[in-house]
N, C-alpha and C positions, 0 to 999 in steps of 0.2 A: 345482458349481464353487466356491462362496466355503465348502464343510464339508471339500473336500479343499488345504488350503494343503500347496504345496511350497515354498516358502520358507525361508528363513532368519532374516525380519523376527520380531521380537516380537509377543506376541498383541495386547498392550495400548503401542503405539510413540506417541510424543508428539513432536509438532514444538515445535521451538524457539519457544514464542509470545513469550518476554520479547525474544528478539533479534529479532526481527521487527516488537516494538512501537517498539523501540529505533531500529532502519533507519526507519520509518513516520513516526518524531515526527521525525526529523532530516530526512529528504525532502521530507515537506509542508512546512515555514516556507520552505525553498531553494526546490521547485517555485514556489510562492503568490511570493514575491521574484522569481523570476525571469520568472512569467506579467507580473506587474505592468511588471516593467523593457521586456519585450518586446512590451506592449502601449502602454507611454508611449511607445518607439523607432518604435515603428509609426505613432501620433498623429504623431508628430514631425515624421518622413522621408516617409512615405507608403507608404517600398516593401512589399510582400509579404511578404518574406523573414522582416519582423519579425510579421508577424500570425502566418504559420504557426508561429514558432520560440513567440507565446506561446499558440497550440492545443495544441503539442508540450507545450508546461511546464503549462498548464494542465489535460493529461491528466493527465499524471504526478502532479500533486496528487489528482486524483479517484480513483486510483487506489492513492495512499499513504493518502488518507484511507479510504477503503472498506478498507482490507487494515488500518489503523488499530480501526474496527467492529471489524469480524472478529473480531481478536485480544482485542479487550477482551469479546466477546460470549463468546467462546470459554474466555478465561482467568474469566470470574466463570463458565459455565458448569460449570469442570472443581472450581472451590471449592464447589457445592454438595453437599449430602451426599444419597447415592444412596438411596433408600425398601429 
């Protein structure tokens, strides 16, 4: 199956890792600002709404930041020189 490619992709195809780093570092400082806002709203009021809304943002940080890794695991990966 993966020695008969029908495709049209390239043998050797590279995802965008600089633009991905780039989405990554602006998401996480917004997500992490926004968990914190929605976790003080929560303290505040008491209601619900606010806890889950800072689950929601505080995912979204764990999730920029891991895709954050990734990309920087990935991009000093592809700078080393092959044996």
């Amino acid at each position: 199956m993966w020695g008969n490619r029908r495709g049209t992709e390239p043998t050797e195809a590279r995802s965008a890792l600089r633009i991905r780093a780039v989405l990554s570092s602006v998401a996480l400082p917004i997500a992490l600002a926004a968990t914190i806002f929605f976790a003080y709203a929560a303290a505040a009021t008491g209601l619900t709404v606010w806890a889950v809304e800072a689950g929601i943002a505080a995912f979204i940080a764990l999730v920029a930041a891991i895709d954050l890794l990734v990309v920087w695991y990935r991009i000093r990966r592809a700078r080393r020189p092959h044996p």
